[in-house]
NUTOR-537770 format. One record per residue: residue in three letters; x, y, z of N, C-alpha, C in turn. Coordinates in steps of 0.05 Angstrom, whole numbers, padded with zeros to 5 digits, always signed. Layout:
N
ALAXYZXYZXYZ...
# end
This chain:
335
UNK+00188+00327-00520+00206+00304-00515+00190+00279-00509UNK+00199+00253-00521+00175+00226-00519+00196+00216-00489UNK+00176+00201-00479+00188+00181-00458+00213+00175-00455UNK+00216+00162-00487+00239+00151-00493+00260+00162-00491UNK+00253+00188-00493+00279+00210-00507+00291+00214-00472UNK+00261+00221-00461+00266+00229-00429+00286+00210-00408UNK+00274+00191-00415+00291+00168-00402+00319+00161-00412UNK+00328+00160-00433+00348+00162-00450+00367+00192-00433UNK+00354+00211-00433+00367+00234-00418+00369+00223-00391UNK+00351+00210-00372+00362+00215-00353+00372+00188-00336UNK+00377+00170-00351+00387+00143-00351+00425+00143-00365UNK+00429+00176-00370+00458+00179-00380+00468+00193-00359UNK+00457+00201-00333+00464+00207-00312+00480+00190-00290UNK+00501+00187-00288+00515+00166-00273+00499+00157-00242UNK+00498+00187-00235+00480+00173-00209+00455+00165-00204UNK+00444+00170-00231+00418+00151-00231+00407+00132-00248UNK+00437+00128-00274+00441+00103-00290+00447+00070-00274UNK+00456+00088-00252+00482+00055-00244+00465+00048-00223UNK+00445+00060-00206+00435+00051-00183+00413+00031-00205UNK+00395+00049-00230+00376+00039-00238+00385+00001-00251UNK+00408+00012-00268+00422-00012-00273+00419-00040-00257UNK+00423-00030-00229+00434-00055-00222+00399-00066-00212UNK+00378-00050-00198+00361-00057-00195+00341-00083-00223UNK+00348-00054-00246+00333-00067-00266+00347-00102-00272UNK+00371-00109-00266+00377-00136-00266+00372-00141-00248UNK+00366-00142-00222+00358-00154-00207+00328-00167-00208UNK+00313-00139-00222+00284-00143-00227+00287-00166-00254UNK+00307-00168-00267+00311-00189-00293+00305-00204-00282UNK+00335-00223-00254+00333-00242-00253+00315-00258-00233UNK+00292-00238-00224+00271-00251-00215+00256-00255-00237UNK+00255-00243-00252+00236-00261-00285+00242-00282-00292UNK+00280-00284-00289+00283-00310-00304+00279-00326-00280UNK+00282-00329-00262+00276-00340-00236+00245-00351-00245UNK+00222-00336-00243+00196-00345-00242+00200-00361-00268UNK+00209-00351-00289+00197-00360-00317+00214-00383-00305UNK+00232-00399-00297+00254-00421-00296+00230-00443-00283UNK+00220-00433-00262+00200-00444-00243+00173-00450-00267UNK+00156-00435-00272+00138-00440-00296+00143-00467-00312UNK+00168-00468-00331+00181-00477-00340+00187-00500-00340UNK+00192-00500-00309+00188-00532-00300+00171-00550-00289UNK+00146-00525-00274+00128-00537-00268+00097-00545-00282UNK+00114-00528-00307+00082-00517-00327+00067-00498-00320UNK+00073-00475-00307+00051-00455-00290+00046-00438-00323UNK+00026-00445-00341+00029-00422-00355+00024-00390-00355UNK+00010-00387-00330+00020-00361-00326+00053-00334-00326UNK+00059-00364-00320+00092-00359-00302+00105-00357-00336UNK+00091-00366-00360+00098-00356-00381+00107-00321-00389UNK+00092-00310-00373+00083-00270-00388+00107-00265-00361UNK+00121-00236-00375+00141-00229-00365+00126-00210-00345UNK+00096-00195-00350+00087-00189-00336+00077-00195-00318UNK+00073-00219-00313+00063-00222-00296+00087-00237-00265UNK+00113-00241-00283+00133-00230-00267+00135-00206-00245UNK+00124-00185-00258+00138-00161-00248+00107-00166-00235UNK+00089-00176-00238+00066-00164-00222+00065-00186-00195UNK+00086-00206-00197+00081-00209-00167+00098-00207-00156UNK+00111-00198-00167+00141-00186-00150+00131-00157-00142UNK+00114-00134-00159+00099-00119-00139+00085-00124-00118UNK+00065-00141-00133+00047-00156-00106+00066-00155-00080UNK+00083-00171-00081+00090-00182-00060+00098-00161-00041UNK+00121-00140-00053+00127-00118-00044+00104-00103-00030UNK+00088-00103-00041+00057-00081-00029+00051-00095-00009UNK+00043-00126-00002+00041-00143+00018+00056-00142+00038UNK+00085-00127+00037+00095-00123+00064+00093-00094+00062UNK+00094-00081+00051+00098-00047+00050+00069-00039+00067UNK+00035-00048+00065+00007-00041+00058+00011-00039+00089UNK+00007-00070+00096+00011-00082+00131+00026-00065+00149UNK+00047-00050+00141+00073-00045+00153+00062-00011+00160UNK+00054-00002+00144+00034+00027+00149+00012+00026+00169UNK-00002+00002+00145-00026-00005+00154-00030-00005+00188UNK-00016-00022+00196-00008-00029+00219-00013-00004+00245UNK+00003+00018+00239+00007+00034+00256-00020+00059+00250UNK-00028+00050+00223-00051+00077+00225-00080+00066+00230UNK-00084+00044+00234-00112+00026+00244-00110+00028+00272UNK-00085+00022+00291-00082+00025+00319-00088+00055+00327UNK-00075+00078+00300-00093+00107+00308-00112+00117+00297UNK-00134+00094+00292-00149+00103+00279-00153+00122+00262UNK-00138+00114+00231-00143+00133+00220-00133+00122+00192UNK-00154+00094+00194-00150+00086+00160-00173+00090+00151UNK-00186+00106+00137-00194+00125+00119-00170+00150+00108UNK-00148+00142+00115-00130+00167+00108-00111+00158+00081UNK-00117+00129+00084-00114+00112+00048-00132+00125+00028UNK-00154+00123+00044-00172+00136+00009-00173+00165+00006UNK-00170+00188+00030-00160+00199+00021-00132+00205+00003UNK-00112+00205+00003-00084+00202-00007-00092+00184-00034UNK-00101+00166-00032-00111+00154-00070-00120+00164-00083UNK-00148+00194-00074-00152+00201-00084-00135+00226-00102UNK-00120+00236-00075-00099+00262-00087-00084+00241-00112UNK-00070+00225-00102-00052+00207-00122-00069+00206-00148UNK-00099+00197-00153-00112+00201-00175-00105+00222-00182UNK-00100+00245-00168-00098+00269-00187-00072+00280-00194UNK-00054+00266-00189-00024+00269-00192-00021+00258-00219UNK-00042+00233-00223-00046+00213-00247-00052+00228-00272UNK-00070+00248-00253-00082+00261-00275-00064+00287-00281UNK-00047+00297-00275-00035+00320-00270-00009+00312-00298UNK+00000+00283-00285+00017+00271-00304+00012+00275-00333UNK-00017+00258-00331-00018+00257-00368-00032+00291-00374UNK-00042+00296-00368-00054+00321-00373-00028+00336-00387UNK-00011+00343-00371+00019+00343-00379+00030+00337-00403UNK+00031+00312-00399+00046+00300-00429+00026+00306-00450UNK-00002+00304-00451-00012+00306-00466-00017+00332-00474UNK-00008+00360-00472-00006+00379-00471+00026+00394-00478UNK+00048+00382-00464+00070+00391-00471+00086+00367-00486UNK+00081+00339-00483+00097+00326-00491+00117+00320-00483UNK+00113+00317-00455+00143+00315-00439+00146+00286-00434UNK+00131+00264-00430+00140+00242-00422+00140+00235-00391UNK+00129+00260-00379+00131+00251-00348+00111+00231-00336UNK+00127+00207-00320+00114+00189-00312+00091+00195-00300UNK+00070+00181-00290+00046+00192-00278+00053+00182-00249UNK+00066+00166-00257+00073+00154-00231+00086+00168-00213UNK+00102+00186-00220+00126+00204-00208+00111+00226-00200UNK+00090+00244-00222+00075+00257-00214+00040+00256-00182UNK+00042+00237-00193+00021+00211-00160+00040+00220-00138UNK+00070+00205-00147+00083+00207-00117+00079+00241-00096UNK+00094+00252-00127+00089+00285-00118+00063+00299-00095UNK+00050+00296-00114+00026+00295-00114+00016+00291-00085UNK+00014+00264-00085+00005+00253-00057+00026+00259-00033UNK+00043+00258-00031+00060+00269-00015+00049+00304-00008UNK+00055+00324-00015+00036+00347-00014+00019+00339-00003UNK-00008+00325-00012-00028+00320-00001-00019+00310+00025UNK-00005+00293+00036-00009+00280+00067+00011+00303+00076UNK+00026+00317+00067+00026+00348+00083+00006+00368+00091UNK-00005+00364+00074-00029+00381+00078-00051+00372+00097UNK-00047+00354+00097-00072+00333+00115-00058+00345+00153UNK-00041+00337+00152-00022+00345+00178-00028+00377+00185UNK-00013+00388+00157-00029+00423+00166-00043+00433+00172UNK-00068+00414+00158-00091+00433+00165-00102+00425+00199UNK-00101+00401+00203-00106+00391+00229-00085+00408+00251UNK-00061+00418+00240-00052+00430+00261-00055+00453+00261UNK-00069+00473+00243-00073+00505+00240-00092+00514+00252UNK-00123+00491+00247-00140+00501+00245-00159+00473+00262UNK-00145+00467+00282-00151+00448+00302-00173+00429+00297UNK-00177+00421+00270-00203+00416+00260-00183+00372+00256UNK-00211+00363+00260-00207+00338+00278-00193+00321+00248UNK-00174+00301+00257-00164+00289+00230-00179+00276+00206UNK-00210+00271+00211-00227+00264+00190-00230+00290+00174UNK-00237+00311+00182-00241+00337+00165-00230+00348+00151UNK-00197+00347+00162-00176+00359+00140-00173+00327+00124UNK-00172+00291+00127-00173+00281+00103-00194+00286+00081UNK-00223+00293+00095-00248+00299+00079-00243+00324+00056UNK-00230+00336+00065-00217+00363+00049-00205+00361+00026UNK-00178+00336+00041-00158+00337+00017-00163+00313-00005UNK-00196+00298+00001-00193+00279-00012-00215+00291-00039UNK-00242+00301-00023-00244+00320-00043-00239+00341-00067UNK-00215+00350-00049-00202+00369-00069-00177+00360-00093UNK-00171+00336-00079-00155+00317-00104-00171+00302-00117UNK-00200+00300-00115-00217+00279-00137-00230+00306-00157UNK-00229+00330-00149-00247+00340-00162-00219+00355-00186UNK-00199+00358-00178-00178+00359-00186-00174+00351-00214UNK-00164+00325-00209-00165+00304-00229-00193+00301-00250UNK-00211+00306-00233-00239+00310-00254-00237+00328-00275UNK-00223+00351-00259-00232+00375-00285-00208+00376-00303UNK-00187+00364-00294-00162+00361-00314-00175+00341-00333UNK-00184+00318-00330-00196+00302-00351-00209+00323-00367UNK-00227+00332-00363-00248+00351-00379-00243+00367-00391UNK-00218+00377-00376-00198+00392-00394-00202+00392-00423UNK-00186+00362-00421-00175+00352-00443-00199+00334-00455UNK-00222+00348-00457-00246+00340-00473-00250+00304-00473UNK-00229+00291-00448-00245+00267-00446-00221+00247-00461UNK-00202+00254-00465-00183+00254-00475-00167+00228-00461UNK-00163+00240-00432-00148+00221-00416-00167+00203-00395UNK-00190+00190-00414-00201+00179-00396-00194+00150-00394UNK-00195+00143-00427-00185+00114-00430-00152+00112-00412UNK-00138+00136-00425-00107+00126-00408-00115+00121-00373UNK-00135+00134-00360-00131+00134-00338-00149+00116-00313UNK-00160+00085-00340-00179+00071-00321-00155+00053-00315UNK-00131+00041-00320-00105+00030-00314-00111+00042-00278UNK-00099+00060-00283-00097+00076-00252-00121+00077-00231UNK-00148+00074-00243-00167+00072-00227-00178+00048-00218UNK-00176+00024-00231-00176+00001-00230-00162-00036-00230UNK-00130-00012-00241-00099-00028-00238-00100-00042-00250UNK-00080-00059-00262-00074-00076-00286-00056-00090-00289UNK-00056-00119-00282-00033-00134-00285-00010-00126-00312UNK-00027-00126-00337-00012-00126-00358+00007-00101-00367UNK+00005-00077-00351+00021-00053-00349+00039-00045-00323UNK+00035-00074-00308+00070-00068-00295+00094-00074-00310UNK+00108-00061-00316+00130-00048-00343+00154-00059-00313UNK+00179-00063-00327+00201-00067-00314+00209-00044-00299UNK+00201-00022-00305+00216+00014-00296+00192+00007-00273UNK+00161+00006-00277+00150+00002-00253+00159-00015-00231UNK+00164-00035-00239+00174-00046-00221+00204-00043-00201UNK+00215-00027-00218+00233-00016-00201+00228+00000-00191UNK+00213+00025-00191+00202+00035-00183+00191+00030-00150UNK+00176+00010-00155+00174-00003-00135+00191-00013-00111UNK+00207-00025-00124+00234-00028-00109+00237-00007-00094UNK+00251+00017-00104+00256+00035-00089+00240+00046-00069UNK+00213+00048-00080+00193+00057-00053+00196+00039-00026UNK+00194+00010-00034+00196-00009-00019+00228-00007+00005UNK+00239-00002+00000+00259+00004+00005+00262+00032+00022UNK+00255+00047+00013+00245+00075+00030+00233+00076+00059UNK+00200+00066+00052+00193+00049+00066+00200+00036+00100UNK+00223+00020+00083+00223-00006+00107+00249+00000+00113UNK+00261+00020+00107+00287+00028+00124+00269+00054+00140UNK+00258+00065+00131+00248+00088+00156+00235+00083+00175UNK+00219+00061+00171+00203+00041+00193+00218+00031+00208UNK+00238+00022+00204+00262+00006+00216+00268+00027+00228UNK+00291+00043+00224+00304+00063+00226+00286+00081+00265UNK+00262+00090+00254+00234+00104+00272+00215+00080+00290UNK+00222+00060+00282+00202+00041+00289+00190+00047+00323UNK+00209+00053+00338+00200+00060+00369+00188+00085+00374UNK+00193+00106+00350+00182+00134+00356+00156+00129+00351UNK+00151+00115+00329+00131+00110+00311+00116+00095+00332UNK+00126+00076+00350+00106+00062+00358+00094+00077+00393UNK+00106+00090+00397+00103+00116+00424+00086+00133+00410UNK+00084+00142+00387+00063+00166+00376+00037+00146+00372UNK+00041+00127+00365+00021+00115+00357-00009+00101+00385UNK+00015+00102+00405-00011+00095+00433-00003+00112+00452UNK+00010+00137+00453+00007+00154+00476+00025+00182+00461UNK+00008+00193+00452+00023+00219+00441+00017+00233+00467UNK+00008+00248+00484+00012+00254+00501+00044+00250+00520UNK+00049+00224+00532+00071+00211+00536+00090+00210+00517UNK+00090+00221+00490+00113+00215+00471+00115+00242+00480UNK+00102+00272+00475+00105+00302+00472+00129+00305+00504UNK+00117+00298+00526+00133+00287+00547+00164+00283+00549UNK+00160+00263+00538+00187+00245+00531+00209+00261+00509UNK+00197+00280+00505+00215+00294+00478+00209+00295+00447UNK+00194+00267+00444+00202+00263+00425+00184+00285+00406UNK+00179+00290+00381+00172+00308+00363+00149+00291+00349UNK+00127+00300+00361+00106+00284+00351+00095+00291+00320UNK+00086+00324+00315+00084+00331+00289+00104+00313+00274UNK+00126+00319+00280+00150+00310+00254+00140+00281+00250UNK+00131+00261+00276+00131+00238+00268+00114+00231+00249UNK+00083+00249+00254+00060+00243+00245+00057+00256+00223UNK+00070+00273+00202+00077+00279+00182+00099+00258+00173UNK+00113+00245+00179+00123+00223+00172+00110+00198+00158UNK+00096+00196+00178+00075+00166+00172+00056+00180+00151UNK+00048+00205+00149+00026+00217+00131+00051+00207+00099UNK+00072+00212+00098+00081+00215+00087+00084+00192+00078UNK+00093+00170+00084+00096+00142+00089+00078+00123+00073UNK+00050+00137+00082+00018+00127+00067+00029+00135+00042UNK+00027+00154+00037+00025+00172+00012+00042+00150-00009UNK+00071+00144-00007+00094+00135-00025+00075+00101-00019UNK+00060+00094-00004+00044+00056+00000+00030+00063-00019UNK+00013+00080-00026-00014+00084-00032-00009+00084-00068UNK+00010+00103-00070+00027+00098-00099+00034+00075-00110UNK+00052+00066-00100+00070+00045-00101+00040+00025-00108UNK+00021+00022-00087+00000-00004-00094-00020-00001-00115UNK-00018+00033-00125-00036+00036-00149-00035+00020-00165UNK-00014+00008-00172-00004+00002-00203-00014-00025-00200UNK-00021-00047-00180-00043-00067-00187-00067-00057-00180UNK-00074-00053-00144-00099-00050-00136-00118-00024-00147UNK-00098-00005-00162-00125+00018-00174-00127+00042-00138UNK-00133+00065-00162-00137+00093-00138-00164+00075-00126UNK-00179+00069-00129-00205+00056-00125-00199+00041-00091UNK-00181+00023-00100-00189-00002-00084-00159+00002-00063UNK-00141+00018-00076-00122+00020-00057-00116+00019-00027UNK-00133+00027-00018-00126+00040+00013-00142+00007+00028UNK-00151-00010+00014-00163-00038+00018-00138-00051+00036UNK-00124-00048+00025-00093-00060+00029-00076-00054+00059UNK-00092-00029+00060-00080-00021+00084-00106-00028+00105UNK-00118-00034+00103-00136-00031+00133-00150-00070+00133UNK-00152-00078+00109-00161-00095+00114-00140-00123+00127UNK-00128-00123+00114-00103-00149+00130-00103-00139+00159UNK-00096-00117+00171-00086-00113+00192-00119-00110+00202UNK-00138-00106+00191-00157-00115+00208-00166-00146+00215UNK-00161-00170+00192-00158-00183+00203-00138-00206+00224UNK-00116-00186+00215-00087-00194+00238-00098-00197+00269UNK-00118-00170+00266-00123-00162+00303-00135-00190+00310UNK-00145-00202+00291-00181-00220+00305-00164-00253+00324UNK-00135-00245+00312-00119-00269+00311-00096-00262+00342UNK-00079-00246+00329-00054-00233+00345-00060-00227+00379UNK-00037-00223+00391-00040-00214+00418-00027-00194+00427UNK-00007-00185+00409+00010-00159+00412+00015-00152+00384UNK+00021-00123+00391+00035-00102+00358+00042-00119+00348UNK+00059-00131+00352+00085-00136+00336+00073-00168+00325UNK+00058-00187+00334+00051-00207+00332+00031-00188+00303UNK+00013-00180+00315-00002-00159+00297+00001-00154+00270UNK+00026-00147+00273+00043-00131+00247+00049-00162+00227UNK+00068-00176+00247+00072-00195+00229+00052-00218+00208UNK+00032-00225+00233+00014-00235+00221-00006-00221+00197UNK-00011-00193+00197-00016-00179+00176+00002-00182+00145UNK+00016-00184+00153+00038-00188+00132+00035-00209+00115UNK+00029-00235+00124+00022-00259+00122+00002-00261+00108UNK-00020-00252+00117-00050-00245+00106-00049-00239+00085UNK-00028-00209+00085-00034-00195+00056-00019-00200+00039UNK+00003-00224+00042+00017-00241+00022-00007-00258+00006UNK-00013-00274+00022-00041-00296+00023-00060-00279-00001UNK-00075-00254+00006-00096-00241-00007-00082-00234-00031UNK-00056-00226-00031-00047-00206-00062-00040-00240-00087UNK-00024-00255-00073-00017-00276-00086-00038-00293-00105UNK-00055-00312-00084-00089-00314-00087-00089-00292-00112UNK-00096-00266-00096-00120-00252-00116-00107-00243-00144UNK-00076-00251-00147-00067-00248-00182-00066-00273-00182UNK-00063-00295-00178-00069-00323-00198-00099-00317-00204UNK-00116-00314-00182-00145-00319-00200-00148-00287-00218UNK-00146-00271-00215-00146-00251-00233-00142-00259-00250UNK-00107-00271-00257-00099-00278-00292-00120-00302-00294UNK-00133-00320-00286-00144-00343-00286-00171-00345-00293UNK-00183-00321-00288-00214-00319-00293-00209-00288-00310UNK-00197-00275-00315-00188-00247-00330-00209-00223-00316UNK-00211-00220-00290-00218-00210-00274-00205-00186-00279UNK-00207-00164-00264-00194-00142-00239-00176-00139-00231UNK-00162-00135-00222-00131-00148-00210-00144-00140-00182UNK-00138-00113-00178-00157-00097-00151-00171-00110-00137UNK-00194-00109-00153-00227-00128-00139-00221-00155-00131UNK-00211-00170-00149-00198-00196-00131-00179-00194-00113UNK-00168-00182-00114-00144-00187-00087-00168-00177-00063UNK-00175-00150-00062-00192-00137-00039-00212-00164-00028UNK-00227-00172-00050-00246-00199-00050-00226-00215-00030UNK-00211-00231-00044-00201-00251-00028-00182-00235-00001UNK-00185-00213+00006-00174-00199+00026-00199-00208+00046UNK-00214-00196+00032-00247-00194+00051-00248-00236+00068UNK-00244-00248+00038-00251-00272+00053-00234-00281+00084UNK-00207-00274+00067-00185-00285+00097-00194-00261+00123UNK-00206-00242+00116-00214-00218+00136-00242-00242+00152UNK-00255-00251+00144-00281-00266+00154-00273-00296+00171UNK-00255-00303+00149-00241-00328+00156-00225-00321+00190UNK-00217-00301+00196-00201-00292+00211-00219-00285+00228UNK-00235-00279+00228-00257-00268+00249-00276-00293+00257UNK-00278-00315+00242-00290-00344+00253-00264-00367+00270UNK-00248-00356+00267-00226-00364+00277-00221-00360+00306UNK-00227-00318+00302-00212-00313+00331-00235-00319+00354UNK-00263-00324+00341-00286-00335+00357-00282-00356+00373UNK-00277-00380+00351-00268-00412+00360-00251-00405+00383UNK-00220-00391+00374-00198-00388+00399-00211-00375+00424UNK-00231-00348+00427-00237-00345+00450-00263-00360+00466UNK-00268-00379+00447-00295-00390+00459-00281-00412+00468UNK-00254-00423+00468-00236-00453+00481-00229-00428+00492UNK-00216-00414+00493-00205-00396+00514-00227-00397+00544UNK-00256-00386+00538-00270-00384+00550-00282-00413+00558UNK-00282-00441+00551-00283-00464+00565-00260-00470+00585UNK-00249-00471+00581-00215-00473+00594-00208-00457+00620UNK-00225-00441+00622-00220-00419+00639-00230-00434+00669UNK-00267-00437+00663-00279-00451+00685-00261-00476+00694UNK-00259-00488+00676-00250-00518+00681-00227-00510+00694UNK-00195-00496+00701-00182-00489+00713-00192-00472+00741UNK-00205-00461+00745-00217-00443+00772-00229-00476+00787UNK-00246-00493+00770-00250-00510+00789-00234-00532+00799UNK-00206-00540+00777-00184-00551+00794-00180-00537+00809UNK-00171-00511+00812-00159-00493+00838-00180-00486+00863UNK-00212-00497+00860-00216-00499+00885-00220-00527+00893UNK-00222-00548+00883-00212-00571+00889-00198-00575+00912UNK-00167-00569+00898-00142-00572+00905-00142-00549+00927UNK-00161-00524+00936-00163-00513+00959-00175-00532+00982UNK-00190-00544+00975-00215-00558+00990-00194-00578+01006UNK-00186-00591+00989-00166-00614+01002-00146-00602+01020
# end
């Protein structure tokens, strides 16, 4: 069965014709939206329909990256992006291996999701079976999804290597409209369960001890968030690449901290950042015919430096300001 045929089958399904429907116009009339804007301003970029859909991903990944990001840097434990990219590489690879073998048409993308999901179950399991510390069981599962994906390539005598540098290095010019809805929906997943958990989430995240206490169900949560990465980590393949993915998540919110004064200040200002870095890093991408990935991470890194000469200046007036107040207040004792 080709793609076409597949999608054709399961796009005649009412309940997953009419939801897709209404998205995929929605995802239209942000095209005609940008291209209207282009149009009038001359942006010739804002010409390519792709590059529509690619910052309308962007943008989506810029609140989705932060929004994870956020809660797994405070528990230390962003290196748990590159593991999960890597399993996702091999979901990539599991996909075409697949099609190219049976001819089925299954997305790679759908297969990643799979894929990596499993994997941040497994990451949770093994840390809770076999008491072994949360770097060891990601070290495990990231290994065992790169080597994965390796030998499925080889499989196929080398076969799926060209299809699969898209995935390893991301590509403005193959966000497709279905990706992009795609997107949507993760995005959406996402930021209603965050919403939805946001206080469990934020009690597991600085006193699991005091959450176990309190009732709440810490495994469930923290298989949650594992889970959570997994559907970010996907969802951002499709510009930043299995490579550079997990960039997204640790770097904004590392430079949020150098700035912010609470979570939530934290969170938001990360958000900001990684609007700033994804936006930036696809104009100059399409503009110099770059990377898509490597530039965004690049101009991540800068606002990450920029942000850290910043929060210096603020505590070094912080730290003038300080004396100069202690000595009005013994002044004004004296008298």
């Amino acid at each position: 069965m080709t793609p076409a045929a597949l999608s054709a089958v399961l796009l005649s399904v009412p309940l997953v014709s009419a939801p897709y429907d209404l998205l995929a116009r929605l995802v239209g009339l942000w095209s005609d939206g940008l291209g209207w804007v282009g149009e009038r301003l001359g942006i010739e970029m804002l010409d390519y329909v792709f590059m529509h859909h690619a910052f309308l991903v962007g943008a989506l990944i810029a609140v989705m990256a932060p929004l994870i990001g956020t809660f797994l840097v405070h528990r230390q434990l962003a290196l748990i992006g590159d593991a999960l990219a890597h399993t996702a590489f091999a979901g990539v690879a599991v996909g075409l291996f697949v099609n190219s073998l049976l001819g089925t048409g299954i997305s790679p993308y759908v297969t990643a999701i799979v894929v990596a999901v499993i994997a941040a179950l497994a990451i949770e399991l093994i840390s809770e079976t076999t008491d072994a510390y949360n770097d060891v069981s990601m070290a495990i599962v990231l290994s065992t999804g790169f080597a994965l994906g390796a030998v499925l390539i080889s499989l196929n005598s080398g076969g799926l290597a060209v299809g699969i540098n898209q995935y390893l290095f991301g590509n403005l010019s193959t966000v497709s409209r279905e990706n992009a809805v795609l997107l949507v929906v993760l995005f959406a997943v996402v930021a209603l369960v965050v919403t939805v958990t946001y206080k469990q989430l934020l009690y597991v995240t600085f006193d699991e001890t005091a959450a176990r206490v309190a009732g709440v169900n810490v495994p469930w949560y923290n298989r949650l968030m594992t889970t959570l990465t997994a559907l970010v980590v996907v969802g951002a393949m499709q510009i930043m690449g299995v490579i550079l993915v997990a960039a997204m998540l640790v770097v904004p919110v590392a430079a949020a901290a150098q700035l912010a004064r609470g979570f939530r200040e934290a969170l938001l200002a990360s958000v900001v950042l990684a609007q700033i870095a994804v936006l930036v890093g696809i104009t100059l991408s399409f503009r110099y015919n770059t990377t898509a990935g490597g530039t965004i991470v690049l101009v991540a890194v800068a606002v990450y430096v920029a942000a850290v000469l910043a929060g210096k200046v603020q505590s070094r007036r912080v730290g003038d300001e300080t004396p100069e107040r202690a000595d009005g207040a013994e002044s004004s004792t004296s008298d």
